[in-house]
C-alpha positions in Angstrom: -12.7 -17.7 -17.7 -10.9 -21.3 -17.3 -13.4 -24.0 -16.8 -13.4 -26.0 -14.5 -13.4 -29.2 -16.3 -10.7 -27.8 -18.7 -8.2 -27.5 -15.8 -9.0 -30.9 -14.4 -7.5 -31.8 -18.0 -5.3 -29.2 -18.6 -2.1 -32.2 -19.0 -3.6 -33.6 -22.1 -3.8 -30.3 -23.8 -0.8 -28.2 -22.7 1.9 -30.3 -23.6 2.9 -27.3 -25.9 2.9 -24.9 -22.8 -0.9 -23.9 -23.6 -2.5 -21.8 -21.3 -6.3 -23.1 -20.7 -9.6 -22.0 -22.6 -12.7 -21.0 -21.5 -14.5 -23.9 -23.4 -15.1 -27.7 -21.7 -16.1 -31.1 -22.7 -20.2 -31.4 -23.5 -20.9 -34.9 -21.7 -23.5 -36.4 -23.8 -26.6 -38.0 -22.3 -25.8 -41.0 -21.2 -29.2 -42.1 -23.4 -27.8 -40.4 -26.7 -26.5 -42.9 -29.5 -23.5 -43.5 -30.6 -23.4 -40.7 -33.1 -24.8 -38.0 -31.4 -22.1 -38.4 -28.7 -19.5 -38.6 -31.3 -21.1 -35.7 -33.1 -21.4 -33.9 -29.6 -17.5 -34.7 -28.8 -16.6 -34.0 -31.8 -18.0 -30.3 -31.6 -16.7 -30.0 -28.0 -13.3 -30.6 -29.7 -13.3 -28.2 -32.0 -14.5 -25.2 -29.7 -11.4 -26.4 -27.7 -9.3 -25.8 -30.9 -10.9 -22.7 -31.6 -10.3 -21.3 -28.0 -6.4 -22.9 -28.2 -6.0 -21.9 -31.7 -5.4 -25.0 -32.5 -6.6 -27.4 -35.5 -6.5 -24.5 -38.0 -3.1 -23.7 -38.1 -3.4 -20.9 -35.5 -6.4 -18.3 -34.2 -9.9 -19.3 -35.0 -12.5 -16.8 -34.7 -15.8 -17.6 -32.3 -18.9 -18.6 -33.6 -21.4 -15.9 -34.4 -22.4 -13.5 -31.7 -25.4 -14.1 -32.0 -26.7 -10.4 -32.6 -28.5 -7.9 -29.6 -29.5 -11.0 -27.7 -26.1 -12.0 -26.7 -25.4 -8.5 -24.8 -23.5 -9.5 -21.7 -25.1 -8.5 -18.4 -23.3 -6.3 -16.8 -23.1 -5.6 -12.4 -22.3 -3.6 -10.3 -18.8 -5.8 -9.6 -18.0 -4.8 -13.2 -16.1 -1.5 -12.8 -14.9 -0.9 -16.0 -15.5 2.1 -18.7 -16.5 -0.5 -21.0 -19.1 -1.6 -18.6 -20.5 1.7 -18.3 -20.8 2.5 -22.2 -22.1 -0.5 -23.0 -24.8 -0.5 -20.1 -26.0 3.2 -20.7 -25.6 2.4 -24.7 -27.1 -1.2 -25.2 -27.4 -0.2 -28.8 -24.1 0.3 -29.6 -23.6 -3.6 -28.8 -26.4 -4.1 -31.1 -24.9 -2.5 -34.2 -21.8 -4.5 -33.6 -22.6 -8.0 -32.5 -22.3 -9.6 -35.2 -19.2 -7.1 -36.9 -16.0 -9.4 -37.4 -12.6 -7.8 -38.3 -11.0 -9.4 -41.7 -9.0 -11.4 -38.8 -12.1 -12.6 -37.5 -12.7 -10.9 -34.2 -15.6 -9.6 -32.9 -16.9 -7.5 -30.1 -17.5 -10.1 -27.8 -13.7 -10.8 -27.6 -12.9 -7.6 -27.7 -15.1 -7.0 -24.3 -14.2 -10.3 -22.6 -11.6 -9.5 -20.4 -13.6 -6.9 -19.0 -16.3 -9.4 -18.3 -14.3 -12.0 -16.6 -12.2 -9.3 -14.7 -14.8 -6.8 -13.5 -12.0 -5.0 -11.6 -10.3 -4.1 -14.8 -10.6 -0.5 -15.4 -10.4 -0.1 -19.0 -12.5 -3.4 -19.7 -11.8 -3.7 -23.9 -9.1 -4.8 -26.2 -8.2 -4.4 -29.6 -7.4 -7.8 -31.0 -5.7 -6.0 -34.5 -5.3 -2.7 -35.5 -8.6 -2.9 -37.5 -11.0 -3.2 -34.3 -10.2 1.1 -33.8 -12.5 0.8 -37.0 -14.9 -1.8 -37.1 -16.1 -1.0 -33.5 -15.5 2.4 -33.8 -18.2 4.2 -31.9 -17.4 1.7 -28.7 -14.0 2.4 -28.5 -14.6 6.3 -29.5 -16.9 6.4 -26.4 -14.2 4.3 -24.0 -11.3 6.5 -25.5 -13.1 9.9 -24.7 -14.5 8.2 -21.2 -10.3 7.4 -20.6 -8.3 10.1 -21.9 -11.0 13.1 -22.8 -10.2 12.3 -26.8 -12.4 13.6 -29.5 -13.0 11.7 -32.8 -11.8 14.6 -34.9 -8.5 15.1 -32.9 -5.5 14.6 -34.1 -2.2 13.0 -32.3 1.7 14.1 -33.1 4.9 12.5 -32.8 8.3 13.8 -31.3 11.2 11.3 -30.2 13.8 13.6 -30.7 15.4 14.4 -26.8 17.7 17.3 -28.3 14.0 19.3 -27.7 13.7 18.9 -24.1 14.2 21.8 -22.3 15.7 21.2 -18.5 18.6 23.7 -17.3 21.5 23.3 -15.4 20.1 24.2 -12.3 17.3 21.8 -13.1 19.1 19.1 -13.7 21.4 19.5 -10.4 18.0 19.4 -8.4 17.1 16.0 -10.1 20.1 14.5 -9.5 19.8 15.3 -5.9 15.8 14.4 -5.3 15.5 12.2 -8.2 16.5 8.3 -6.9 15.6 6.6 -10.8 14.1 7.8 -14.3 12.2 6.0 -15.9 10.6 6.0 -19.9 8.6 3.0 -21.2 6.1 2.8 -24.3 4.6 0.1 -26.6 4.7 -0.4 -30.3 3.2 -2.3 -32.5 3.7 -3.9 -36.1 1.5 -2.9 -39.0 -0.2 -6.1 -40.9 0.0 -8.7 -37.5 -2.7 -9.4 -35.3 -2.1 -7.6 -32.0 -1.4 -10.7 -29.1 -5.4 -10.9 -28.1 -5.7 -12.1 -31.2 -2.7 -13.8 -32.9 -1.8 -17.4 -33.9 1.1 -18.9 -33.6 2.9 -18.3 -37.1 2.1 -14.4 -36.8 2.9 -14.1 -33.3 6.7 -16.1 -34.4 7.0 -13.7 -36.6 6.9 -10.2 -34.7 9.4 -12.7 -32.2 11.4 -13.0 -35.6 11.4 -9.4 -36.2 11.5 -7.2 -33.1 14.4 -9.8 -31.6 16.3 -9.7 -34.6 16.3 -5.9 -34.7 17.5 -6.0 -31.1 20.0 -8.5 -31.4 21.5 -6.3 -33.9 21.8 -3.1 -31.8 25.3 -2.0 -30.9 26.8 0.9 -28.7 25.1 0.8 -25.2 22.4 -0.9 -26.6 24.0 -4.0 -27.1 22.5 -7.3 -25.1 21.1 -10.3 -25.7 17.6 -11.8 -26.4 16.2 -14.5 -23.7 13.2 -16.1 -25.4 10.9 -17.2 -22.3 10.2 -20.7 -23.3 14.1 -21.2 -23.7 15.6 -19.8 -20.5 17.8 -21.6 -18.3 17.0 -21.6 -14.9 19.5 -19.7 -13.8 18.8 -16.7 -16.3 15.4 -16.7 -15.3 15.9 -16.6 -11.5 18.5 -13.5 -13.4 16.1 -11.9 -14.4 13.4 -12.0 -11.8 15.7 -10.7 -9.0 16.4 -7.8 -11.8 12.6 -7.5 -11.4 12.7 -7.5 -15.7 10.7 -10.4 -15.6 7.1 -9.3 -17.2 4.0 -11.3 -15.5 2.8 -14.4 -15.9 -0.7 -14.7 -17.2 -3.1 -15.1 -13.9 -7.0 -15.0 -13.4 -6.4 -11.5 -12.4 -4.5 -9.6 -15.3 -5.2 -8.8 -19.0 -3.2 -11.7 -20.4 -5.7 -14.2 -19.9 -8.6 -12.4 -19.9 -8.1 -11.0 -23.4 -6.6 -13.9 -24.8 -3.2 -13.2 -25.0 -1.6 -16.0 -22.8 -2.7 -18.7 -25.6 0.5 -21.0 -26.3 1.9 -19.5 -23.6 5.6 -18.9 -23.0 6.0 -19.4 -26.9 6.7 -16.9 -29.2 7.6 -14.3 -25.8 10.7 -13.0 -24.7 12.9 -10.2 -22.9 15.9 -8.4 -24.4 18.2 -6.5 -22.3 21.6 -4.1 -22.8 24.4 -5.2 -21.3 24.1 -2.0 -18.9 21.0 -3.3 -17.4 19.3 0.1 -17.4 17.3 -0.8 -21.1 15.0 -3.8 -22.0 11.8 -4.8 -24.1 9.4 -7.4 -23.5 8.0 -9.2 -26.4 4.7 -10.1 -27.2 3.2 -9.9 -23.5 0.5 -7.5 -23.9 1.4 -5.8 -27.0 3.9 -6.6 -29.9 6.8 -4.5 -28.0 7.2 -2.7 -24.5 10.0 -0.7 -24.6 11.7 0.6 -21.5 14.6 2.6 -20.6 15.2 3.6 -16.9 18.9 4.2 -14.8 19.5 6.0 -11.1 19.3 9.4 -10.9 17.7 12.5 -12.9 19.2 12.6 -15.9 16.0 12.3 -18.0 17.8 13.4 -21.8 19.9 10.2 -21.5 16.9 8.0 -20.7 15.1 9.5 -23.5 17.7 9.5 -26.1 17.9 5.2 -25.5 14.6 4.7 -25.6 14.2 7.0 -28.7 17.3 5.6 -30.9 16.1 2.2 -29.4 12.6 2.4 -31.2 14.3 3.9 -34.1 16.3 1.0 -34.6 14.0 -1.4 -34.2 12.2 1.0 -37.0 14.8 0.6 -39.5 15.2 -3.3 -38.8 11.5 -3.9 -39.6 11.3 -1.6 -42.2 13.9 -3.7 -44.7 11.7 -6.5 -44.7 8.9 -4.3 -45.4 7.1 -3.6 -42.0 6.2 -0.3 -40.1 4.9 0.9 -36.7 0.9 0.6 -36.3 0.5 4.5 -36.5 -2.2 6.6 -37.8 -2.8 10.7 -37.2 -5.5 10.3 -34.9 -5.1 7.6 -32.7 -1.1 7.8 -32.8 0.9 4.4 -32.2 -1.3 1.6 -31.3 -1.8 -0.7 -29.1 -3.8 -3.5 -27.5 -5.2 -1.2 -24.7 -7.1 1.6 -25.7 -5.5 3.5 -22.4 -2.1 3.3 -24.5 -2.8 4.6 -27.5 -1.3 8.0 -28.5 2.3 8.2 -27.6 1.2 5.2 -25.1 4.4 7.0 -23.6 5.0 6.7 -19.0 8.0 8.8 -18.1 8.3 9.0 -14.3 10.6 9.5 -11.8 11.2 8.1 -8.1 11.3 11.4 -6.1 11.9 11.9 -2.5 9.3 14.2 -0.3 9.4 13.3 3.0 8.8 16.8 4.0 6.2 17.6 1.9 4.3 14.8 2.0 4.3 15.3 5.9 2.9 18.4 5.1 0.1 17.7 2.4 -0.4 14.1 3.8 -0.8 11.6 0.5 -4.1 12.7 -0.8 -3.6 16.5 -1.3 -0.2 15.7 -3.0 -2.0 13.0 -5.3 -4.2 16.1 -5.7 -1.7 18.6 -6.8 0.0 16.4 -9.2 -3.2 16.0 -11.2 -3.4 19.9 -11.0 -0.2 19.7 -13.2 -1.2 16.6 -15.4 0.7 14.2 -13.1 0.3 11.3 -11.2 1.7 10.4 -8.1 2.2 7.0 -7.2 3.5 4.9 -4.0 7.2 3.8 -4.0 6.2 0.2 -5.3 3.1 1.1 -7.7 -0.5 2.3 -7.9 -2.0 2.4 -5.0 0.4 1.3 -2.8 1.9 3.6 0.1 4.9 5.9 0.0 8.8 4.9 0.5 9.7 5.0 4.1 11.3 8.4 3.0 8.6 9.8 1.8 9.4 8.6 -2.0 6.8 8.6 -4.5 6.7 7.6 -8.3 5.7 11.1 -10.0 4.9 10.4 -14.2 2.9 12.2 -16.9 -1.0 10.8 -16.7 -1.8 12.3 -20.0 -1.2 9.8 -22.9 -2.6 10.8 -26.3 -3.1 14.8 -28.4 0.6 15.0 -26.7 3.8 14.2 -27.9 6.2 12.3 -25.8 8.5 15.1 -25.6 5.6 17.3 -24.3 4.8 14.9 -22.5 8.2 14.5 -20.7 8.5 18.6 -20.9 5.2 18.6 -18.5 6.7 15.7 -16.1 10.2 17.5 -15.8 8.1 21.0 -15.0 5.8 19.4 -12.8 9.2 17.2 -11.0 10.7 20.8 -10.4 7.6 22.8 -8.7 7.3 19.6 -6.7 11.3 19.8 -6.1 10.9 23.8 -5.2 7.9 22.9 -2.7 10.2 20.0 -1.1 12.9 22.7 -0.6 10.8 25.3 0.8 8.4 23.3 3.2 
């Protein structure tokens, strides 16, 4: 995505901590006049602003798609569901290759990332909320293709942990097999451009808002706010060895590929409670990523911060007249079509050594999807157990559920897996 001759002068443009664009210097012939080449540089520069979002005041659209002609070719490098719609569907780019949103993006951003990161799995982004619309039969297809969503179904909401169901017995099984719980989901504010697609002004002002709501919290929620671009170096070598720190934008991940590590570190930032064991990035991937987590099995207590922590941060937005992106079909939204819904990962660190001497790591991957689970290694997908046999065990389903039946189905599935342990 980053040209080559836009890193070798990457200096003269990123004095604001820009990250680099995919456009480059046209070098007129050197037998072109004087006003071609200015005319030439000239329109160089200004696809450089566009791609920086720059010279406008903030995000610029791209030019016209072009129509049908301009489908991307797709190989067989490009693993993505996007990939495979499009390829089997070449019409469906055809009846929107030229659609723009009312902010101005189009398909082709939408589908970038998963062009210049073939590994990418998902391989599309929303750049606003409108995109779920405009290039509605794309992302239907990619949103049935991920989670086995309909078009005419319809998503509910349920934050409240008073309805989780987990016994006594239950919970003195967690606390003994259980090392860490674990509950994060995104959110999103109605009426700004989601980060793919934001300028500067709007992306300052969900900083404005969701920092200010947390700033505000009290109770165990109280911390503080560490914008990224303003950190000291000692709070940032604080937070990396807390492993808070969210990613840096690389060749590799969504941030650069969808466009969302423009002006990069302004306008990002982490919160944490003064506990340690709650925190929300800011405008890395989506608007908010929420996540509450502490040792043990005590999921209600985890579930009850990270509900009254959205709540909050609800009511904070709401008084200057903002809400949640939400709608009754595709639930909360977010930049990734594969978190839409509740968006909602609750897991837990459990220990199996015997059991997964037993099964071995394959038929235990294959009995958690059996129960809507997925079983993870000790440090992430695809990676290998713990050295005691500990694996990361969370809900796989995302969307049609509610995140307390989402959570009821990880705590059920945590105790079979807890009885098998026991028994083996």
């Amino acid at each position: 995505m980053f040209s080559s001759v836009f890193r070798k002068h990457a200096a003269k443009f990123a004095a604001g901590g820009v990250a680099a664009t995919g456009a480059a210097l046209a070098v007129p012939a050197a037998t072109d006049g004087t006003g071609s080449k200015l005319d030439s540089i000239l329109s160089s520069v200004k696809k450089i602003e566009a791609d920086l979002g720059i010279g406008g005041g903030g995000f610029q659209s791209y030019p016209a798609a072009g129509g049908a002609a301009n489908m991307p070719t797709f190989t067989d490098k490009h693993k993505s569901l996007t990939a495979k719609v499009l390829t089997s569907k070449p019409e469906l780019y055809a009846k929107y290759a030229d659609a723009k949103t009312d902010s101005g993006f189009t398909l082709d951003q939408a589908i970038q990332c998963g062009i210049d990161a073939p590994h990418l799995g998902v391989g599309i982004i929303a750049g606003d909320e409108q995109c779920y619309e405009t290039f509605k039969d794309v992302f239907d297809e990619v949103i049935y293709g991920w989670h086995g969503y309909t078009p005419d179904q319809k998503h509910k909401i349920d934050i409240d942990p008073s309805h989780i169901k987990m016994s006594d017995e239950q919970k003195a099984k967690f606390d003994k097999h259980v090392i860490s719980t674990r509950i994060r989901a995104g959110r999103s504010i109605r009426g700004l451009p989601l980060p793919p697609a934001t300028n500067r002004i709007d992306r300052n002002t969900v900083e404005r808002l969701v920092s200010s709501g947390l700033k505000g919290m009290t109770g165990e929620l109280k911390g503080t706010y560490y914008p990224l671009g303003g950190m000291t170096p000692a709070q940032e070598q604080q937070l990396i060895d807390d492993h808070f720190l969210f990613q840096k934008p690389t060749a590799r991940n969504v941030l650069s590929n969808a466009g969302a590590a423009r002006d990069w570190p302004m306008g990002r930032g982490i919160f944490h409670n003064d506990a340690k064991n709650f925190l929300v990035w800011v405008n890395e991937e989506d608007h908010m990523r929420v996540i509450s987590m502490q040792k043990g099995g005590n999921v209600y207590e985890v579930f009850k911060r990270f509900s009254n922590a959205i709540t909050e941060v609800q009511g904070s937005i709401a008084k200057e007249g903002y809400t949640y992106m939400y709608n009754d079909h595709l639930g909360n939204i977010c930049a990734c079509p594969s978190n839409l819904g509740t968006g909602l990962r609750a897991s837990v660190m459990l220990k199996l050594p015997k059991l997964y001497k037993k099964m071995g790591v394959h038929a235990l991957e294959d009995l958690c999807d059996s129960m809507d689970l997925q079983a993870r290694g000790a440090k992430g997908e695809h990676s290998p157990p713990g050295a005691s046999g500990e694996f990361d065990i969370s809900n796989k389903q995302r969307i049609g559920f509610s995140e307390v039946e989402l959570i009821q189905k990880m705590i059920d599935g945590v105790d079979k897996l807890i009885k098998m342990e026991e028994s083996a």
